[in-house]
DRENDO-330663 format. One record per residue (C-alpha): x, y, z; residue in one letter. Coordinates in steps of 0.25 Angstrom, whole numbers, plus 2048, in hexadecimal, padded with zeros to 3 digits. Layout:
<recs>
XYZA
...
</recs>
This chain:
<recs>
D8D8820C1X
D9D8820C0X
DA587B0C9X
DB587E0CDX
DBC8750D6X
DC88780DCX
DD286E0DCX
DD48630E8X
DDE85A0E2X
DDD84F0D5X
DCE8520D2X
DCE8450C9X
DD083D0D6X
DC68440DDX
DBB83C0E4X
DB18430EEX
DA983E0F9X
DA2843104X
D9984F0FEX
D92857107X
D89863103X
D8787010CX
D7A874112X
D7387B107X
D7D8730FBX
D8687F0F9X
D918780FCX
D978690FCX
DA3862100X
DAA8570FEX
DB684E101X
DC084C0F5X
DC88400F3X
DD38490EAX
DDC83D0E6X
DE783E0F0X
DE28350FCX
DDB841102X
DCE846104X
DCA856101X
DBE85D106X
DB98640F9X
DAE86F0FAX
DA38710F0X
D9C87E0EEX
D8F8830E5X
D8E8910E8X
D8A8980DCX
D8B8920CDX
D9A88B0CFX
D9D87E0D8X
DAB87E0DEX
DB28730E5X
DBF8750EDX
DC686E0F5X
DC4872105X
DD487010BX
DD6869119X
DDE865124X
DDB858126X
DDB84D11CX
DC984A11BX
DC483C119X
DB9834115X
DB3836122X
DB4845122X
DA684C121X
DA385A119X
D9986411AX
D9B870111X
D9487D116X
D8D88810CX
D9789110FX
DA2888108X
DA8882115X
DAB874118X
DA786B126X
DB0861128X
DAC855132X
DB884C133X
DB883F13AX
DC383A144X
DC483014DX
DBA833158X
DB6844153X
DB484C148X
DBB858144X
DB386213EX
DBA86D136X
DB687712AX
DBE87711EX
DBD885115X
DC5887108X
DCE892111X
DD4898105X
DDB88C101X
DE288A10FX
DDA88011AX
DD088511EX
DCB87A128X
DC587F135X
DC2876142X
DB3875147X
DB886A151X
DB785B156X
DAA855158X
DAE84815FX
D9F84015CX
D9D831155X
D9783A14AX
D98847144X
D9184D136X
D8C85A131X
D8286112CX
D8186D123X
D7B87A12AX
D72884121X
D7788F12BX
D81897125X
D8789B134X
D8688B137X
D9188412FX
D8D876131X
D8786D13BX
D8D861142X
D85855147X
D8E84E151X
D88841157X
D8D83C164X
D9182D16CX
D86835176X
D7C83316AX
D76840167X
D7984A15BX
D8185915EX
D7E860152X
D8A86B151X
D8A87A14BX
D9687E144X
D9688E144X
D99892135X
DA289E13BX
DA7898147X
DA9889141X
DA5884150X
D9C87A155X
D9287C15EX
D87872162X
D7B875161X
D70868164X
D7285A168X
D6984F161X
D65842167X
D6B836160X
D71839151X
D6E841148X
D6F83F137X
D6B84312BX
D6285112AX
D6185E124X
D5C86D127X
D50871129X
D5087E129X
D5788711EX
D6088E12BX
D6588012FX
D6187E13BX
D5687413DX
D5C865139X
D54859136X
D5D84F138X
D5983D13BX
D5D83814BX
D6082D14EX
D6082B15DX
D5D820166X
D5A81615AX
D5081E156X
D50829149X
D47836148X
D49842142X
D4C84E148X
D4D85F146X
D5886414FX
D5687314EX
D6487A151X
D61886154X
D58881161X
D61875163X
D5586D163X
D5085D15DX
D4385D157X
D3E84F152X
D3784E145X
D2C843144X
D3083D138X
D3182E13BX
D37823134X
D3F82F12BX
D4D834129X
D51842127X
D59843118X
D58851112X
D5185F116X
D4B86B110X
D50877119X
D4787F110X
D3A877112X
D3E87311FX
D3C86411DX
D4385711CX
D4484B113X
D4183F119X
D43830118X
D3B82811DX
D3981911FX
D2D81211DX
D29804119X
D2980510AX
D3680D10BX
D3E81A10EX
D34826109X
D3A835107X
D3283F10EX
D3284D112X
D2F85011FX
D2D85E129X
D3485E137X
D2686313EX
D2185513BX
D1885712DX
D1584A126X
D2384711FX
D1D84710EX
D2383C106X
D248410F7X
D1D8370EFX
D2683A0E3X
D348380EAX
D3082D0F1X
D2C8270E4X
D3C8260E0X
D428190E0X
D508150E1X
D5B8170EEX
D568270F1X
D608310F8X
D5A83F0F9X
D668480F6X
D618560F9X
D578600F9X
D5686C0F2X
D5687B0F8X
D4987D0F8X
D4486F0FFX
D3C86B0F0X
D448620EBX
D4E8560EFX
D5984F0E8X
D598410E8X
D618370E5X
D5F82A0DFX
D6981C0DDX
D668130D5X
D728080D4X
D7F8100D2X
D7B81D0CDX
D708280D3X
D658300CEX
D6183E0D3X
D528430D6X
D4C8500D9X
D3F8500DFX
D3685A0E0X
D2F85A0EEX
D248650EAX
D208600DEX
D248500E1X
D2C84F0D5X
D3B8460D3X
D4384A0C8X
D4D8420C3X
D5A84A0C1X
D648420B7X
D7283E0BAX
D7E8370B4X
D818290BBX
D8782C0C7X
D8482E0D6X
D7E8390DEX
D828390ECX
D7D8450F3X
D788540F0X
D758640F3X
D6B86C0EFX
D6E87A0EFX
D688850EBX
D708860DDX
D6C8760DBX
D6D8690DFX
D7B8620DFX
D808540DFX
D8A84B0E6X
D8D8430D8X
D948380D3X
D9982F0C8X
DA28240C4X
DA882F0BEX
DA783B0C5X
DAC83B0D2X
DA28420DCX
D9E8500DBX
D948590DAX
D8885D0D0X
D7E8630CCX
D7285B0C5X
D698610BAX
D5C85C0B8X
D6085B0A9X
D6A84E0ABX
D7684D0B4X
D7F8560BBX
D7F8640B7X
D8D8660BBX
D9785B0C2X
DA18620CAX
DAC85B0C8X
DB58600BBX
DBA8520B8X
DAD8480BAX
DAE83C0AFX
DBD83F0ACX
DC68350AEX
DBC82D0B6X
DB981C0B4X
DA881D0B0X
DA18110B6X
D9380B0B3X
D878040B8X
D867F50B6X
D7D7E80B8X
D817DB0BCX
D797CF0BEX
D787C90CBX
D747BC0D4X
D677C50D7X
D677CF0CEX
D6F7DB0C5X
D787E20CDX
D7E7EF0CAX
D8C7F30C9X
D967FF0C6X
D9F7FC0BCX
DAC8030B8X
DB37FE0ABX
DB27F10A3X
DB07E70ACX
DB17DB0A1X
DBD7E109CX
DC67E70A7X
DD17DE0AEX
DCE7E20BCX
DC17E20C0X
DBC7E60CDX
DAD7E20D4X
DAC7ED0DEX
DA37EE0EAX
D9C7F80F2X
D9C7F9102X
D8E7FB10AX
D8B7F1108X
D7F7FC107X
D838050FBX
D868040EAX
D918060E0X
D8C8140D9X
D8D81C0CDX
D998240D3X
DA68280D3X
DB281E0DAX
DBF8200DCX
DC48130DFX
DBB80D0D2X
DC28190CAX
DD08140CEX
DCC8050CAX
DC680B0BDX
DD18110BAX
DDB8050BDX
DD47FE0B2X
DCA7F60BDX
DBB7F30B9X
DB17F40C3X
DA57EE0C8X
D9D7F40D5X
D927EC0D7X
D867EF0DFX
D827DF0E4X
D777DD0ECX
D777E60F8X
D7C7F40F2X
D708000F3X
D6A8070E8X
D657FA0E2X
D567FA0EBX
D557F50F9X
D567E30F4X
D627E70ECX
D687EE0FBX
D627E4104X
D687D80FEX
D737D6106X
D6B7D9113X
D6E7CD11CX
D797C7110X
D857D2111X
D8C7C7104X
D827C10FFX
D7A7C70F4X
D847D00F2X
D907C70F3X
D887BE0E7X
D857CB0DFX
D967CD0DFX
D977BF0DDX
D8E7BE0D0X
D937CB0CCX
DA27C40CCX
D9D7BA0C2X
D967C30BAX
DA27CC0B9X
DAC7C00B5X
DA27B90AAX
DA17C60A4X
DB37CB0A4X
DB77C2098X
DC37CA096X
DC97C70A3X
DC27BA0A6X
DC97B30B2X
DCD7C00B7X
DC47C10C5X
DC07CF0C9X
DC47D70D6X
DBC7DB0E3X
DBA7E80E8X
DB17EE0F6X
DB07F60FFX
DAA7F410EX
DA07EB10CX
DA47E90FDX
DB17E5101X
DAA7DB10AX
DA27D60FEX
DAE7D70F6X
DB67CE100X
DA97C5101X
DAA7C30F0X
DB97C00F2X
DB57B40FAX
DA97AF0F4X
DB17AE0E6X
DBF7AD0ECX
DC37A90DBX
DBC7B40D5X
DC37C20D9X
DD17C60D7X
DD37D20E2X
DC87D90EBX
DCB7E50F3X
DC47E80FFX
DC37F6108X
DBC7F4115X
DB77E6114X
DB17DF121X
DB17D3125X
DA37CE127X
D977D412AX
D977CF13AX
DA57D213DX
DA17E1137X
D967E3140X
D9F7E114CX
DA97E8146X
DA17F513FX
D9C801143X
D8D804148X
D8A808138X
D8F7FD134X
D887F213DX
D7C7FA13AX
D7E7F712BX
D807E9130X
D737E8137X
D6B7EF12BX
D717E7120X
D727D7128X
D827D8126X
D847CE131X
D7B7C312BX
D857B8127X
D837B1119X
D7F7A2119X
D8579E109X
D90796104X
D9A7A2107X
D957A3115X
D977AF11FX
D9C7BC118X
DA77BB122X
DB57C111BX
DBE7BA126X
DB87AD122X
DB77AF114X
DC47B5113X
DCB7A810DX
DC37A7102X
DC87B40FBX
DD37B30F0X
DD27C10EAX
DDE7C90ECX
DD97D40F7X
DDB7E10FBX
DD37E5107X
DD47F410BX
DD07F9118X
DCF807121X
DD680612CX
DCB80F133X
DBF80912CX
DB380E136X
DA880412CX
DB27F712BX
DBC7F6136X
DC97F312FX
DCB7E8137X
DC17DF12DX
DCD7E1124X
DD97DE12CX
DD17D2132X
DCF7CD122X
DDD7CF11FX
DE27C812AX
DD77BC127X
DDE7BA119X
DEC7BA11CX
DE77AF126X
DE07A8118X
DEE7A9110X
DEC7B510AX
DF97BC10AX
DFA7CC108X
DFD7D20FEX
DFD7C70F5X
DEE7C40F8X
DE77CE100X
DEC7DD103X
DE67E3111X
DE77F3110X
DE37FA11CX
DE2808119X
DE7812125X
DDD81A12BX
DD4817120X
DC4816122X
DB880E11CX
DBB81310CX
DCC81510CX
DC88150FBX
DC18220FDX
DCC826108X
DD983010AX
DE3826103X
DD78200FBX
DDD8230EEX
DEA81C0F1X
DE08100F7X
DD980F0EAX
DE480D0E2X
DEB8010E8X
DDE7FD0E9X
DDF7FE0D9X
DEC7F70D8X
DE77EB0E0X
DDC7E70D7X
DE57EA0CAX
DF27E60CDX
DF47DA0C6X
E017D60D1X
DFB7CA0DBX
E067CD0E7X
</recs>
């Protein structure tokens, strides 16, 4: 297969996020990061033997939080979030002009779609209201308007079709504190429930009109497939014999077989399993990270990244590797990076590592947010800036990242840094026996969310033994972000014991009270409309240590970044961001 791109600005900058594939996996879009401080939608098509991509113009600068839904006849949906609604519009390649047409507000808490296998339905919306119920919307393919068609008790998430002409959907409910799953036939406007218990709907087969299923059980989370007319879900021996963190990616046309993928540490193994003959095949791939799939009838395709391919989309062979990477310029130009081990207070713990860590000058220990997620195998603007400036990287996932088995995860449950905080702790030691050439010279901090939270925690526990740390996002204590947070977030709270406070000679992970204790020069980055981590953690920090001593800019720098969100790195203006960012940690100037 060939693939031609149409160009959507300096492609070596290029950095895509957001991938969504179309109903039957024709079709894909994206968002692209272009290198100018704006985001591009980008649409992806496989008709034929060639993939294309080309940019998709627009009227309105997209963000982040800008949602895609490509349909098989080469459109784009787009669901934009504002303040309160959500404007829906279709975006078409329109000759090279703008061809953006309005669908209309949908004023709702939230709003998602869902890709139609009817050629006259272009998409579906499923907009769930402060009433609590779910209005699932049809958007005419001729007429681009939204009529809707059934209202569903509590909220609605997840699902596929059922039926190759789209009009059955199974789909999870969640409505007064209890979940079930549920068929909502659309063409009788009526809920049917499924008697499934203990299970969650993830993939469907339209073709043998079934669903895969999870379900929760004592010894774990099984994969099943299950009937909507109530058959005995069938548990595959074979793919419930796979170990690792499992993700099903997608089933094939004809219902037989299902991608799935497999993490292990920082990088991502694919299997195929075989449902009729309860076979899984191992489908080789280079070190990298596989974030979502399509299956089409011409093959299945992959969401994929490395440290030196920035994400996009191939085609696996069962030979080895991608048949064909659809980006002209993968591993030009590009920092590699690598899997390494590091002892720690309770046992190895894996890191990604860019350059010579031993050798380099600068040297930065970076941390992951979550505190529920892991460094990966995968591409990273802001590390390829550091790389390139001459930084070496460690990114280590302590005690408490995923894809390490459920005691690695479970750790920090009840000790938000504790294990964790003595894995970076030990891992600062480790780092400065080892660095002979530039032995005195103590390396820099770097986190995000709950990394930079961590990060400020390491800051404080060694106030001697880091140089700089910048932070985007930090919070100031697990409490005051419960009273401060959003429902998701004081549900992660509650799951993972963020509120218990630490007895131990550093005492409660309070930043406000720790704040005096740091000496590293700091830069702590914040949106201004940060909907995780209200930006008034920072504020309150910097104000805290100005009233310690600390005078800006000689010791600390307080960026707030105007109408940014959660991630202002990966944000319009985030290339600009990571640079002084950059600067910072190189610059050899103290003022």
């Amino acid at each position: 297969m060939t693939t031609r791109h149409v160009d959507v600005g300096q492609r070596a900058a290029a950095h895509r996020l957001s991938f969504r594939f179309s109903g039957r996996a024709g079709r894909a879009a994206c968002l692209v990061a272009d290198g100018n401080s704006t985001l591009v939608v980008e649409s992806w098509s496989f008709q034929g033997t060639t993939a294309e991509a080309f940019p998709l113009p627009t009227t309105a600068g997209e963000t982040v939080r800008t949602q895609l839904l490509p349909a098989e006849d080469g459109r784009v949906v787009l669901l934009r979030h504002r303040p309160g609604t959500h404007e829906v519009v279709v975006v078409d390649r329109g000759d090279g002009r703008t061809g953006e047409q309005p669908v209309g507000r949908f004023d709702c808490p939230a709003l998602r779609a869902v890709p139609s296998l009817d050629t006259a339905t272009l998409a579906w919306l499923v907009a769930f209201r402060t009433e609590g119920c779910s209005v699932l919307h049809r958007i005419d393919a001729r007429t681009l308007r939204a009529e809707a068609v059934v209202e569903v008790a509590g909220h609605l998430t997840g699902g596929g079709w059922l039926t190759g002409q789209g009009h059955l959907l199974a789909a999870n409910q969640l409505a007064e504190g209890q979940r079930r799953l549920v068929a909502v036939d659309l063409r009788r406007a009526t809920v049917s429930p499924i008697e499934v218990a203990g299970s969650a709907v993830l993939l469907t087969s339209p073709r043998r009109g079934r669903m895969l299923v999870a379900t929760a059980t004592s010894d774990g989370v099984r994969l099943g497939w299950a009937a909507p007319d109530g058959r005995p879900v069938r548990y595959p021996p074979a793919l419930n014999a796979i170990t690792g963190t499992v993700l099903p990616l997608a089933v094939d046309p004809t219902g037989r077989r299902l991608a799935v993928r497999i993490t292990a540490g920082t990088r991502s193994r694919l299997l195929v399993h075989d449902d009729d003959a309860d076979q899984v095949t191992e489908i080789p791939l280079p070190p990298g990270v596989v974030r979502s799939a399509g299956w089409s009838g011409s093959g299945l395709r992959l969401v994929w990244s490395s440290p030196t391919c920035p994400t996009t989309i191939v085609t696996p062979h069962p030979g080895g590797g991608p048949d064909d990477r659809t980006e002209p310029d993968t591993g030009t130009g590009w920092h590699d990076a690598r899997p390494e081990r590091f002892d720690g207070p309770a046992g190895p713990v894996e890191a990604v590592v860019y350059g010579d860590w031993r050798q380099a000058r600068h040297l930065l220990v970076a941390l992951h947010g979550g505190p529920e997620a892991a460094w990966e195998l995968a591409f990273d603007p802001f590390f390829q800036s550091l790389a390139a400036a001459g930084v070496a990287i460690v990114a280590p996932n302590q005690r408490g990242s995923t894809n390490y088995g459920a005691a690695h995860r479970a750790a920090i449950d009840g000790a938000w840094g504790g294990p964790d905080l003595a894995d970076i702790r030990w891992l600062r030691e480790t780092l400065n026996r080892e660095r002979r050439v530039h032995a005195g010279r103590a390396p820099m901090l770097f986190g995000t969310s709950y990394g930079a939270f961590l990060a400020l925690l390491a800051a404080a526990a060694d106030p001697h033994g880091w140089s700089r740390c910048v932070v985007v996002a930090p919070f100031l204590s697990g409490p005051q972000l419960y009273r401060d947070g959003s429902p998701a977030v004081r549900s992660l709270l509650d799951r993972s014991g963020g509120r218990t406070s630490l007895d131990d000679e550093l005492g409660p992970r309070d930043l406000l009270r720790l704040a005096p204790r740091i000496r590293a020069r700091l830069l702590i980055v914040h949106g201004q409309r940060d909907d995780v981590i209200p930006v008034g953690h920072s504020r309150s920090l910097a104000r805290r240590l100005r009233e310690t001593g600390r005078r800006a800019p000689r010791d600390f720098r307080y960026r707030e970044v105007t109408g940014g969100g959660h991630n202002p790195l990966d944000e319009t203006g985030g290339q600009a961001l990571r640079a002084e960012v950059v600067d910072f940690l190189t610059s050899e100037q103290r003022g």
